[in-house]
DRENPA-3360 file (N, C-alpha, C; in nm, 2 decimals, always signed):
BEGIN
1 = XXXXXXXX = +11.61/+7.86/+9.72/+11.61/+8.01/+9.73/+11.52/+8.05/+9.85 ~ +11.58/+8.11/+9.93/+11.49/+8.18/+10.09/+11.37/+8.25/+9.99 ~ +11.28/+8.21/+10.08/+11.14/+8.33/+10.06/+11.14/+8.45/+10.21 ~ +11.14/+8.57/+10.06/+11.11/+8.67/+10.18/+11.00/+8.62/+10.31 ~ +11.03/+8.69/+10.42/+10.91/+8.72/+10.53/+10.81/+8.77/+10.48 ~ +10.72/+8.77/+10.56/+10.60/+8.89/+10.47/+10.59/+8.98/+10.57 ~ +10.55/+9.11/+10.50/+10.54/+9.26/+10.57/+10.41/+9.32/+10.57 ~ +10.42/+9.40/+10.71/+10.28/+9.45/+10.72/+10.30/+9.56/+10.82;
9 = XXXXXXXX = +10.22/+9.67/+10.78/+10.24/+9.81/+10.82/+10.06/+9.83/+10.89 ~ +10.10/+9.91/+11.01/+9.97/+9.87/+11.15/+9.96/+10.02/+11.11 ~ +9.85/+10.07/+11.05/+9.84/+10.22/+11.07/+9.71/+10.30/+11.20 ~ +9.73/+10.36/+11.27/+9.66/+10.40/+11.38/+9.80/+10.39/+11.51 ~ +9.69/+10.43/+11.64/+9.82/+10.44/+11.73/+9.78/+10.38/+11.82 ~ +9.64/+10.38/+11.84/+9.50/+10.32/+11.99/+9.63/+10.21/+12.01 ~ +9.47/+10.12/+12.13/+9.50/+9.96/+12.15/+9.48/+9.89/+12.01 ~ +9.33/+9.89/+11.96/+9.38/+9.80/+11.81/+9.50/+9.85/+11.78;
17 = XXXXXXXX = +9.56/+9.90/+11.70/+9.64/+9.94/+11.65/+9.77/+9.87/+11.68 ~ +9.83/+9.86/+11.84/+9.94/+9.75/+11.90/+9.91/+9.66/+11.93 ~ +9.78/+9.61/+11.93/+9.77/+9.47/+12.00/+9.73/+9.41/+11.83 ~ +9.71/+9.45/+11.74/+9.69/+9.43/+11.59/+9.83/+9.36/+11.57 ~ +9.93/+9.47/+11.59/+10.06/+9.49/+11.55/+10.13/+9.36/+11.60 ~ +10.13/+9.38/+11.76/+10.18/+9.26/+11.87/+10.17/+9.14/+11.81 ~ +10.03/+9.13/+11.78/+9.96/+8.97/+11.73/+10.01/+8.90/+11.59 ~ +10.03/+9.00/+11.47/+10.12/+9.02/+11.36/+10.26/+8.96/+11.36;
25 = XXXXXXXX = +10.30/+9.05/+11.51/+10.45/+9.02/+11.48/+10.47/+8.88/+11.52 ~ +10.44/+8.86/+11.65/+10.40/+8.68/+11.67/+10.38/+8.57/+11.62 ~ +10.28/+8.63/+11.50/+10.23/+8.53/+11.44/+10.31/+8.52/+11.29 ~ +10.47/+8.59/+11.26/+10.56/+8.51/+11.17/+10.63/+8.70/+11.08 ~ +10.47/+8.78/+11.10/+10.53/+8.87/+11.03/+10.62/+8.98/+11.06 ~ +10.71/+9.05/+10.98/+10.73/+9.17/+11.01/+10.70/+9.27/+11.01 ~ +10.64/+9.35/+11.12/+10.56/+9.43/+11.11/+10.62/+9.57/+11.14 ~ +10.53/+9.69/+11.14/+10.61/+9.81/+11.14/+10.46/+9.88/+11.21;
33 = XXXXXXXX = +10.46/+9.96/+11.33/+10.34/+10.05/+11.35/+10.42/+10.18/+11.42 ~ +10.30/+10.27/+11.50/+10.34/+10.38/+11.51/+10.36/+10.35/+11.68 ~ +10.44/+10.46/+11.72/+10.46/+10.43/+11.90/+10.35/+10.44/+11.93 ~ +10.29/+10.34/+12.04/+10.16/+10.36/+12.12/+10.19/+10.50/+12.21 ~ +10.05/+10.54/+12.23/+10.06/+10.60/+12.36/+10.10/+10.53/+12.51 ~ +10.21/+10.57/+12.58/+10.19/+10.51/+12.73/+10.12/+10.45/+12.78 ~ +10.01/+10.50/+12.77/+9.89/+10.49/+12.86/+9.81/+10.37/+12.83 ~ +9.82/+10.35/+12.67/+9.80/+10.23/+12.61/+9.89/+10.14/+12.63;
41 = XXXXXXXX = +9.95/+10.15/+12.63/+10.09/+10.04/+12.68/+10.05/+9.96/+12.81 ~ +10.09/+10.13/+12.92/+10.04/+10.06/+13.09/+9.92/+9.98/+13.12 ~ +9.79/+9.97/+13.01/+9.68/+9.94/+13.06/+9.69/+9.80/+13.04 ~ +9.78/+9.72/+12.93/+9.82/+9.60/+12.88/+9.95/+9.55/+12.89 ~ +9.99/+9.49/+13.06/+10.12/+9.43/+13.06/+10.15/+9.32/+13.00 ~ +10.05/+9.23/+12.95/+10.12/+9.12/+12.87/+10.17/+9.12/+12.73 ~ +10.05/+9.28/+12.71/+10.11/+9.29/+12.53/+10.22/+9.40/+12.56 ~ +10.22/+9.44/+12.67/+10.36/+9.56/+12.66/+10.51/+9.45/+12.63;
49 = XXXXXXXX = +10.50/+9.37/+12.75/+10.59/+9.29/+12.74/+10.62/+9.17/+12.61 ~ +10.52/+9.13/+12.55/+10.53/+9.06/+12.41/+10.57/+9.18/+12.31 ~ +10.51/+9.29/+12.29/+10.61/+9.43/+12.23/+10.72/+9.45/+12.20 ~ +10.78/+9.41/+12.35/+10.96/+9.46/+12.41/+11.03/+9.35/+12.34 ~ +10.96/+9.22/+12.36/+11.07/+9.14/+12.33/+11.02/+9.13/+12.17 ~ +10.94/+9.14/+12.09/+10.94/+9.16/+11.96/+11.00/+9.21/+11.85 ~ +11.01/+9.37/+11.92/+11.07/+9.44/+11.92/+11.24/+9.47/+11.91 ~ +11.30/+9.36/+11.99/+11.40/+9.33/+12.05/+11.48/+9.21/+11.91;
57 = XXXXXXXX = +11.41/+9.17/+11.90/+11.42/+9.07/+11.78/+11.40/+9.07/+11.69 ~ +11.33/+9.24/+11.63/+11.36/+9.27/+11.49/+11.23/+9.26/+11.43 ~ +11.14/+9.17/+11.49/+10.99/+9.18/+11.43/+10.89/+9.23/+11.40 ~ +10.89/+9.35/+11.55/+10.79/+9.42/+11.51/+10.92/+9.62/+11.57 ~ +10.88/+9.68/+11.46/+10.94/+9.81/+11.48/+10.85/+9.93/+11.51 ~ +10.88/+10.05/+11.52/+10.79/+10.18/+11.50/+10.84/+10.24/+11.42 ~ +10.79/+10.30/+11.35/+10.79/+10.39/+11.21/+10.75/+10.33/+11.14 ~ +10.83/+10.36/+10.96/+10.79/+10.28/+10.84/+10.83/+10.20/+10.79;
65 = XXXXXXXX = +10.77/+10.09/+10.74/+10.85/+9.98/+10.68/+10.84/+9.94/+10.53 ~ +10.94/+9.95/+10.49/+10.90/+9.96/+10.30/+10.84/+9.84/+10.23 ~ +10.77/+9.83/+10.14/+10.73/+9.71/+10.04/+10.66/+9.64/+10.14 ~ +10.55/+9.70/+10.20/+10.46/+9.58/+10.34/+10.38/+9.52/+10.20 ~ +10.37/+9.38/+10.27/+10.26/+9.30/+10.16/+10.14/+9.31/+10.21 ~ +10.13/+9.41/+10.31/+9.96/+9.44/+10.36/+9.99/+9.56/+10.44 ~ +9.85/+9.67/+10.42/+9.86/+9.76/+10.52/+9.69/+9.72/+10.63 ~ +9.74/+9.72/+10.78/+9.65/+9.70/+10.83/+9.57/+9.84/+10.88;
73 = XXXXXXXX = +9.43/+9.90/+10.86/+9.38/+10.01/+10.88/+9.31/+10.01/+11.03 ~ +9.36/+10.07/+11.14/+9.30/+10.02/+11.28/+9.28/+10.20/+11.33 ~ +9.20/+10.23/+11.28/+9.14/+10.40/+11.31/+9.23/+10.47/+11.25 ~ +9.32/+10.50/+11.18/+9.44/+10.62/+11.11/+9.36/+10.69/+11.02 ~ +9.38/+10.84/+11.08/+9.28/+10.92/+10.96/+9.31/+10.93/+10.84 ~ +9.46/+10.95/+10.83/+9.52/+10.95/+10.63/+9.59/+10.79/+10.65 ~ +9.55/+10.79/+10.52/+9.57/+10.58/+10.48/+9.67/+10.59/+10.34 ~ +9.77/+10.57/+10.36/+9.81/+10.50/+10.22/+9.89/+10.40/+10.20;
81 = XXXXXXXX = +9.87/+10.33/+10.06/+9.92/+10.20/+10.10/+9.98/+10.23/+9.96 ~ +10.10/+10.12/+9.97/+10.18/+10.12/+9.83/+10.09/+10.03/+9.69 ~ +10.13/+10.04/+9.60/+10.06/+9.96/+9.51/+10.08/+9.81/+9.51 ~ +10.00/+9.70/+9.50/+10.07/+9.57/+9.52/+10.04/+9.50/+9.64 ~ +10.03/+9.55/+9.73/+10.01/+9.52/+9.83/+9.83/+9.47/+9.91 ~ +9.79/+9.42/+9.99/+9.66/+9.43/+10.06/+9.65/+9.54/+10.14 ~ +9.51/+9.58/+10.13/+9.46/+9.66/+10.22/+9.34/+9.57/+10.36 ~ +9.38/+9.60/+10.45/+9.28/+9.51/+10.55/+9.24/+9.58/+10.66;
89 = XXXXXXXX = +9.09/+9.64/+10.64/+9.06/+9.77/+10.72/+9.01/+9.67/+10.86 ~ +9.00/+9.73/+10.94/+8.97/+9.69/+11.10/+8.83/+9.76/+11.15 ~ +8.78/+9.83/+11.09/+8.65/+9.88/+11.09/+8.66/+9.98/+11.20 ~ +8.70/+10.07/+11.21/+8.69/+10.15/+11.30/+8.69/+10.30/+11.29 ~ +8.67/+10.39/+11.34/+8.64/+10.52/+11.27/+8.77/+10.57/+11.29 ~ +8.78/+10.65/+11.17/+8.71/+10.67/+11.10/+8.61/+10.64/+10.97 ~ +8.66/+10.50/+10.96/+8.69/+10.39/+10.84/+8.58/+10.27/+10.90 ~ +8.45/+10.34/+10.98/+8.35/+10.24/+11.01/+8.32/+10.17/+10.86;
97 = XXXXXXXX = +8.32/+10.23/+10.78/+8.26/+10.19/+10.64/+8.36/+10.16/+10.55 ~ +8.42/+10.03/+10.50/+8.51/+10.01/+10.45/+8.50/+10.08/+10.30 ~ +8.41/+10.03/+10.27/+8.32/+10.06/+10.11/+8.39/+10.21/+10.10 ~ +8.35/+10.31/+10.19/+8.41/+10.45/+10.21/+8.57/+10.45/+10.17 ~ +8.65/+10.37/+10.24/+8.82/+10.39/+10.24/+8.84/+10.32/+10.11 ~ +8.75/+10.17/+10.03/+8.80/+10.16/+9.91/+8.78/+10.28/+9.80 ~ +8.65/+10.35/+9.83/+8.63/+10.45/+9.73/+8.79/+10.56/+9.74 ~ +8.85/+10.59/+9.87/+8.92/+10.66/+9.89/+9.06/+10.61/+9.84;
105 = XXXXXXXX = +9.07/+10.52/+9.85/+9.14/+10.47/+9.78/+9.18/+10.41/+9.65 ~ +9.04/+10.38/+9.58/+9.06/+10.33/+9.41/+9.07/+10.19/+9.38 ~ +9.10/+10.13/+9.50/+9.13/+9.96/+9.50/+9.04/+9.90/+9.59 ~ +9.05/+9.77/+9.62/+9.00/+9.65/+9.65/+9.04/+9.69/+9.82 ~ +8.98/+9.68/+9.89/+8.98/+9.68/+10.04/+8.90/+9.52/+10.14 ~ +9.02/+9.43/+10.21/+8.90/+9.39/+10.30/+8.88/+9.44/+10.41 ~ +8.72/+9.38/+10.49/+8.72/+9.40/+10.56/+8.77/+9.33/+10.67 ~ +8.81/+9.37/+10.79/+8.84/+9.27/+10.87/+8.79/+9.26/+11.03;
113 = XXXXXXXX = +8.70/+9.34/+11.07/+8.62/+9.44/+11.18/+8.73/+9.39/+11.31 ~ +8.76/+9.42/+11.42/+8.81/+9.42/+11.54/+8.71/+9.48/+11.67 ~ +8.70/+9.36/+11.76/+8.62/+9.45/+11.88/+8.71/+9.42/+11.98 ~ +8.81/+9.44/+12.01/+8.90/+9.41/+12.11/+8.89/+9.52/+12.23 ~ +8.87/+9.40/+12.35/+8.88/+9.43/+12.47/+9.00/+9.55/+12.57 ~ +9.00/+9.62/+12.61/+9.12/+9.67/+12.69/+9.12/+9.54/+12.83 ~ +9.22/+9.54/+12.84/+9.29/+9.44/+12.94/+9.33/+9.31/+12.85 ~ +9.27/+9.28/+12.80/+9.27/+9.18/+12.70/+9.26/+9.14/+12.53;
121 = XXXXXXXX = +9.34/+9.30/+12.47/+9.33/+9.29/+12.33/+9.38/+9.22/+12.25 ~ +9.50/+9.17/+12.32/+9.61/+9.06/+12.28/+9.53/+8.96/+12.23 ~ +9.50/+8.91/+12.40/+9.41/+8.76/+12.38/+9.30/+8.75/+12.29 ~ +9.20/+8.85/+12.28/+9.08/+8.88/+12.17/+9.16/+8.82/+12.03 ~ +9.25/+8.92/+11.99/+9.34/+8.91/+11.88/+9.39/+8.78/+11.80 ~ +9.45/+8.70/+11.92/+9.49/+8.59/+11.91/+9.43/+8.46/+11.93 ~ +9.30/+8.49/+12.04/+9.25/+8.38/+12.08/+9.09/+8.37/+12.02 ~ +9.08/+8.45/+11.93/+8.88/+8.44/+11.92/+8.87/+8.33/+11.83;
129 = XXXXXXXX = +8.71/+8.31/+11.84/+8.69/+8.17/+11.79/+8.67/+8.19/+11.61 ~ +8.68/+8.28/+11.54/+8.70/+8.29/+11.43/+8.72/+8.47/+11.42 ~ +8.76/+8.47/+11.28/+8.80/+8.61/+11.23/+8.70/+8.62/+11.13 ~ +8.64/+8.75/+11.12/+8.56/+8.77/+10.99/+8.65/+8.83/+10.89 ~ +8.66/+8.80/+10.77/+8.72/+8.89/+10.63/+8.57/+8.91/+10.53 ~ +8.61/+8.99/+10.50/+8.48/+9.04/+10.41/+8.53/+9.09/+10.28 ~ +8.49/+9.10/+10.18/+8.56/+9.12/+10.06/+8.47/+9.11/+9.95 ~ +8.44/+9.18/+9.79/+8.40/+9.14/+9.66/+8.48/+9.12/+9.59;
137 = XXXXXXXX = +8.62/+9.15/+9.67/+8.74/+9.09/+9.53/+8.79/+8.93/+9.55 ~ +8.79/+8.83/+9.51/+8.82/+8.70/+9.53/+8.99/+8.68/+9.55 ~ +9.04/+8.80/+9.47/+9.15/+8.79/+9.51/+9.21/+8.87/+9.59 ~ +9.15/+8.96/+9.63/+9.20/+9.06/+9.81/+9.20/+8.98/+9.90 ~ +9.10/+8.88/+9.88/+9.04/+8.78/+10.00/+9.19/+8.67/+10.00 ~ +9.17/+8.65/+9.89/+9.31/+8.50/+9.93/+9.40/+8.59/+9.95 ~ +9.48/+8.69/+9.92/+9.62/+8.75/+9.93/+9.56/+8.82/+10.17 ~ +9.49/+8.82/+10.17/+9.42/+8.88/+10.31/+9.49/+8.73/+10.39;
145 = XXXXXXXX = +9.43/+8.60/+10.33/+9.39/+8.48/+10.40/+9.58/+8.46/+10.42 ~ +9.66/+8.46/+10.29/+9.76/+8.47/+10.33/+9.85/+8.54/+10.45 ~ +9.83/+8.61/+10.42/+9.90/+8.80/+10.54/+9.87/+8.66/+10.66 ~ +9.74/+8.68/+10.70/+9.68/+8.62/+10.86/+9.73/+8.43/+10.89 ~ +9.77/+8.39/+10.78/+9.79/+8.23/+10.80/+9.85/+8.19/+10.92 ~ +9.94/+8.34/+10.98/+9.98/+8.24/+11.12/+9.92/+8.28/+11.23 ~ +9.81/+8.32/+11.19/+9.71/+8.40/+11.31/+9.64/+8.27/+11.36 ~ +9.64/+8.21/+11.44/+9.58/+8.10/+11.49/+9.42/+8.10/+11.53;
153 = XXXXXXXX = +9.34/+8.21/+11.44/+9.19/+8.17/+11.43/+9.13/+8.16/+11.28 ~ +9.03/+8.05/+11.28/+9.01/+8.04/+11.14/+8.92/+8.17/+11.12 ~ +8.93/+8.19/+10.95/+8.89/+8.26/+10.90/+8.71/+8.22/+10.86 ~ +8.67/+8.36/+10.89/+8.46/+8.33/+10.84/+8.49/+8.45/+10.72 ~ +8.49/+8.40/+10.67/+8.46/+8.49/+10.52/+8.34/+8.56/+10.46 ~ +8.30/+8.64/+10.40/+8.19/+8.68/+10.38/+8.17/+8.81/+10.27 ~ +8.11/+8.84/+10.23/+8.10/+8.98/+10.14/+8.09/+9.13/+10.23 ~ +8.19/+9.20/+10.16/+8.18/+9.33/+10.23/+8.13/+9.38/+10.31;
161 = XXXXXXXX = +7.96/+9.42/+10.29/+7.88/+9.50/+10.33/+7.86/+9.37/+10.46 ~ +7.88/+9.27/+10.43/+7.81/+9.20/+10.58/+7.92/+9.18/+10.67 ~ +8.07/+9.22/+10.60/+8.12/+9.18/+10.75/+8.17/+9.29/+10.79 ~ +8.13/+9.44/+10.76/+8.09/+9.59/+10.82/+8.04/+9.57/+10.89 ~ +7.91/+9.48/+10.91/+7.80/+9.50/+10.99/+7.80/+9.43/+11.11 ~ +7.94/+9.33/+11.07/+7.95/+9.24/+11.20/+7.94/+9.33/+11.33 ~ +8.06/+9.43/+11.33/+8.08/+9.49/+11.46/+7.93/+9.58/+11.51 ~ +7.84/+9.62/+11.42/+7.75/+9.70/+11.49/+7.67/+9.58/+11.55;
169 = XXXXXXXX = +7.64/+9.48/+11.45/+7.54/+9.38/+11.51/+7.59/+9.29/+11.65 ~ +7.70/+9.30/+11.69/+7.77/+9.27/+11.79/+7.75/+9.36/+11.92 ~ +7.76/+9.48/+11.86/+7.75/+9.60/+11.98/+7.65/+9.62/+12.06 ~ +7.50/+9.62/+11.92/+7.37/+9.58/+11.99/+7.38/+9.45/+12.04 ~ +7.41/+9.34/+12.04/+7.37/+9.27/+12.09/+7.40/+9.23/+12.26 ~ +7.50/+9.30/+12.27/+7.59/+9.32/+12.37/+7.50/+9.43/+12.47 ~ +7.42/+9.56/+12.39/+7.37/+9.60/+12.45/+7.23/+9.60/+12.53 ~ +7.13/+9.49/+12.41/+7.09/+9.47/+12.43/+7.07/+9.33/+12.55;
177 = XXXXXXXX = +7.16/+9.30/+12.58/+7.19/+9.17/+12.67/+7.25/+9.26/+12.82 ~ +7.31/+9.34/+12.81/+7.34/+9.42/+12.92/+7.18/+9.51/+13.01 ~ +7.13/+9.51/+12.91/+7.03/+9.59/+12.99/+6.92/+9.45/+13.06 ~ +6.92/+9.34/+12.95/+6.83/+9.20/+13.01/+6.89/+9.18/+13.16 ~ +7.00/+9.19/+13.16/+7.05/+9.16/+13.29/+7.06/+9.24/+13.40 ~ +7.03/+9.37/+13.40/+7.02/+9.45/+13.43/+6.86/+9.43/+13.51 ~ +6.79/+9.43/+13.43/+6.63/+9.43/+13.47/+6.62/+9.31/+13.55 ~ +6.72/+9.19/+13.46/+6.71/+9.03/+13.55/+6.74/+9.14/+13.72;
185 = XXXXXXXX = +6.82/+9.19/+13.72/+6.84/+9.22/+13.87/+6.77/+9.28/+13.95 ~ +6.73/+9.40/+13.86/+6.56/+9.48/+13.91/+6.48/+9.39/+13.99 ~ +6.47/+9.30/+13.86/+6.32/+9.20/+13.90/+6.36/+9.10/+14.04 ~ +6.51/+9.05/+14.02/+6.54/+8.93/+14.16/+6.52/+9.04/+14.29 ~ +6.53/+9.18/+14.30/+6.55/+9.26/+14.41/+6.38/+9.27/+14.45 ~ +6.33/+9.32/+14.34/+6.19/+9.36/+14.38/+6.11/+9.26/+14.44 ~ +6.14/+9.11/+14.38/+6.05/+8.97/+14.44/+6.16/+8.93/+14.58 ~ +6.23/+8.95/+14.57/+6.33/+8.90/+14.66/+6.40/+8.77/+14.66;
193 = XXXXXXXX = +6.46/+8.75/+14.55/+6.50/+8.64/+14.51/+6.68/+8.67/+14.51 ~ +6.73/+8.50/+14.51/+6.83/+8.59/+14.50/+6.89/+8.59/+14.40 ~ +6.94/+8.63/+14.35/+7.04/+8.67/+14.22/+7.13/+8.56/+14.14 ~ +7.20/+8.53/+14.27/+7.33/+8.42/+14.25/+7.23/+8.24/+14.20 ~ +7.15/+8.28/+14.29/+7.08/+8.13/+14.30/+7.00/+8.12/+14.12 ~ +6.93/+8.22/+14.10/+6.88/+8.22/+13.96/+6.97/+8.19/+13.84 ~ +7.08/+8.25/+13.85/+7.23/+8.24/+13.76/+7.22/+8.10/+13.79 ~ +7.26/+8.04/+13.89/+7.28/+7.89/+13.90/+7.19/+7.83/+13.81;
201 = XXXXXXXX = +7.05/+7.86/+13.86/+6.97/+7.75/+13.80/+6.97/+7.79/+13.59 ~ +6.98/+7.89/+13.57/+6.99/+7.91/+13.43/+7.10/+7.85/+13.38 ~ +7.20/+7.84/+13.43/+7.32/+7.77/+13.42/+7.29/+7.60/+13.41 ~ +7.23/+7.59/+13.46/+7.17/+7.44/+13.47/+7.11/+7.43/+13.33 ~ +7.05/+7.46/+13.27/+6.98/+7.45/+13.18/+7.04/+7.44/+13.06 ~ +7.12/+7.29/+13.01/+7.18/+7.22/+12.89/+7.16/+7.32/+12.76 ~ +7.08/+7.38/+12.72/+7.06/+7.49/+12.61/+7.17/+7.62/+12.65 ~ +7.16/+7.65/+12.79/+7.24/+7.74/+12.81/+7.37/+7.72/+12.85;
209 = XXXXXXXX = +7.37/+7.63/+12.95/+7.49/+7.59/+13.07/+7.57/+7.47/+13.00 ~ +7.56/+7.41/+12.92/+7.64/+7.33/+12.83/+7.80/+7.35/+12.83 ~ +7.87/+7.29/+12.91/+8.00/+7.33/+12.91/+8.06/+7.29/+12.75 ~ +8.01/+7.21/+12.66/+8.10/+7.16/+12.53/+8.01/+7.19/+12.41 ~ +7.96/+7.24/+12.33/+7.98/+7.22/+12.20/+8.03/+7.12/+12.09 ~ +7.97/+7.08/+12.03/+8.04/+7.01/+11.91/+8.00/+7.01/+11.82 ~ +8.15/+7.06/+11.71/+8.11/+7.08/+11.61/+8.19/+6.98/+11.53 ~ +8.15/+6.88/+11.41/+8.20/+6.74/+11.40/+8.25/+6.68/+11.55;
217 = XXXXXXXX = +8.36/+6.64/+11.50/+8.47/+6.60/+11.63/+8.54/+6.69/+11.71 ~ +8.53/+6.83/+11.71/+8.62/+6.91/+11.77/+8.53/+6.97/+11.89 ~ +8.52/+6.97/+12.01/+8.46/+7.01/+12.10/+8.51/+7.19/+12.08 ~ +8.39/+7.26/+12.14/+8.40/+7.42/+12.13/+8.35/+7.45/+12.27 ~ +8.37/+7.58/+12.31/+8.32/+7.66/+12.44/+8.18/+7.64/+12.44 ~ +8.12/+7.57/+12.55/+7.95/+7.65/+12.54/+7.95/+7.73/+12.65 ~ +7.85/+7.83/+12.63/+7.78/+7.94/+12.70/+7.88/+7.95/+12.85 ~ +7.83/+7.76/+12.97/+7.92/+7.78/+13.10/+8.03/+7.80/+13.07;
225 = XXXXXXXX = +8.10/+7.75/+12.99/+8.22/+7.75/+13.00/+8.27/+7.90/+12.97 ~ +8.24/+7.98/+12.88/+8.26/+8.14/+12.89/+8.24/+8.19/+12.98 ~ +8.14/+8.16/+13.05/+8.15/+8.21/+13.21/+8.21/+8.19/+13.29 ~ +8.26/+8.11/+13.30/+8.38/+8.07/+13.38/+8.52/+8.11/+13.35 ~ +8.54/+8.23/+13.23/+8.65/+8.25/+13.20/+8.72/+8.36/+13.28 ~ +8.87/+8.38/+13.25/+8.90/+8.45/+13.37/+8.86/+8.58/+13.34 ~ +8.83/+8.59/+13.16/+8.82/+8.79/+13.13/+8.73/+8.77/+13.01 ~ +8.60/+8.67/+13.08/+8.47/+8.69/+13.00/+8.42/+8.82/+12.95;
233 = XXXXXXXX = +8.35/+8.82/+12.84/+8.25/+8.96/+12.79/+8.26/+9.00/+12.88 ~ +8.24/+9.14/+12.84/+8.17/+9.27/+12.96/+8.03/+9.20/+12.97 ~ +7.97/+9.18/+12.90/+7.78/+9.14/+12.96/+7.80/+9.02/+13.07 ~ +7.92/+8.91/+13.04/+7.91/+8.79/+13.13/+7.99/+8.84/+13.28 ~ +8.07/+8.91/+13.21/+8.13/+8.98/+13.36/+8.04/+9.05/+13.46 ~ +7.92/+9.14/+13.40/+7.84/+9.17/+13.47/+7.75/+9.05/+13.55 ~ +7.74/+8.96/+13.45/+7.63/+8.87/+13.52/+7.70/+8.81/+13.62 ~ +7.83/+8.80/+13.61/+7.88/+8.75/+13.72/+7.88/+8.79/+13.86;
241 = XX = +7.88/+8.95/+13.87/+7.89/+9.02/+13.97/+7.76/+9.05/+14.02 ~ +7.68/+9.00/+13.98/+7.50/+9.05/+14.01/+7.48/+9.03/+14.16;
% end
C-alpha cells in the first residue's frame, strides 16, 4: 500500500517564510505557502530558482493545501491549523513567545526558533549544525521530529521555554561580539597596530583557530574554519573586513 507524502502548510510571507517552505519542499514534503514578496525573491537567487523548479514539480505550491500534517508558523499574524495535525512555530513576531500561540490556540505547540540570514536563508535552513525543537508534549515533539526527517540537520531538543530563548540568547551574543570587535578596532587604531596582523595571530591560537573539532569520530567546523566561509556570521564577516 503507497504511503501518503507528508504535508505542510508555511504560514507568513517574509524570507523565513520561503526559504522555510523552499527547504520543506526539498527535503521530501509537500508544501503549500503564500506568494513571497518580489523583493524577497530578488534578494535570494538560489532559493528563487530551487522555488521555480519545485514549484514546477508539484512540491511546493502557493495558496492552501488541505490535511497538512504540520503547519509551519514563520511571522503570520492569524494562525490556524486543522485538528490532527503539528503545530511548529519559528519564533518570530508576532509569535516571539510560543507559549503565547499555544494558549491561542488550545493545543500543544513546538517550538522551532529560525535566525536565517538574507543572502543566505536557504543555506542557514538547510545547512546549520543542528536545529532546536522545544516542546512539553512528548508527543508534539516526535510527530515535529517526523515532519523535519528529511531536513538534513540533527535535531537539539529541549523544553519550551528554553528553546524561545534560543533566538534572544543568540542575538545578544552576536551583539555583544560585534561591539568587542568593534572596540578590538578602536584600540589596533589608537596603538597603531595593525588589524589584519592581530586577527592572524588570534587565529593562531588552537582554542580559537582550530580548523577541526571532534566530536567522537565525526570531525566539526572549528572557529578558523567559519572564517573562512564564503557567507560567515555577520560578526565574522565584520572581523574579516577590519
Amino acid at each position: 500500500m503507497a504511503v501518503r507524502e507528508l504535508r505542510a502548510r508555511v504560514l507568513g510571507d517574509g524570507l523565513t517564510a520561503i526559504a522555510v517552505a523552499t527547504g520543506l519542499a526539498w527535503s521530501g514534503l509537500r508544501v503549500s505557502c503564500a506568494r513571497p514578496d518580489p523583493a524577497v525573491s530578488a534578494s535570494e537567487p538560489r532559493l528563487q530558482e530551487l522555488a521555480r523548479s519545485l514549484r514546477r514539480s508539484g512540491a511546493l505550491s502557493f495558496g492552501e493545501l488541505a490535511d497538512p500534517d504540520a503547519v509551519f508558523v514563520c511571522g503570520a499574524d492569524e494562525v490556524t491549523a486543522p485538528p490532527g495535525g503539528s503545530v511548529i512555530n519559528c519564533a518570530l513576531p508576532p509569535w516571539e513567545c510560543t507559549r503565547d500561540l499555544q494558549a491561542a490556540l488550545g493545543r500543544p505547540v513546538v517550538s522551532h526558533p529560525q535566525l536565517l540570514r538574507e543572502g543566505s536563508a536557504l543555506e542557514d535552513f538547510l545547512s546549520a549544525d543542528y536545529a532546536v525543537l522545544g516542546a512539553d508534549d512528548a508527543e508534539a515533539l516526535v510527530r515535529a521530529d517526523v515532519v523535519l526527517a528529511g531536513v538534513p540537520v540533527p535535531p537539539l531538543h529541549c523544553d519550551l521555554d528554553s528553546a524561545d530563548l534560543v533566538l534572544h540568547a543568540t542575538n545578544g551574543l552576536l551583539e555583544v561580539e560585534r561591539e568587542y570587535f568593534h572596540e578590538l578596532a578602536e584600540l589596533c587604531r589608537a596603538v597603531g597596530a595593525d588589524v589584519a596582523r592581530v586577527i592572524e595571530c588570534v587565529r593562531a591560537d588552537p582554542r580559537i583557530g582550530a580548523d577541526t573539532e571532534r566530536r567522537g569520530d565525526s570531525p566539526r567546523r572549528g572557529p578558523a574554519t567559519r572564517l573562512r566561509e564564503d557567507r560567515p556570521p555577520p560578526v565574522l564577516a565584520e572581523l574579516e573586513t577590519l
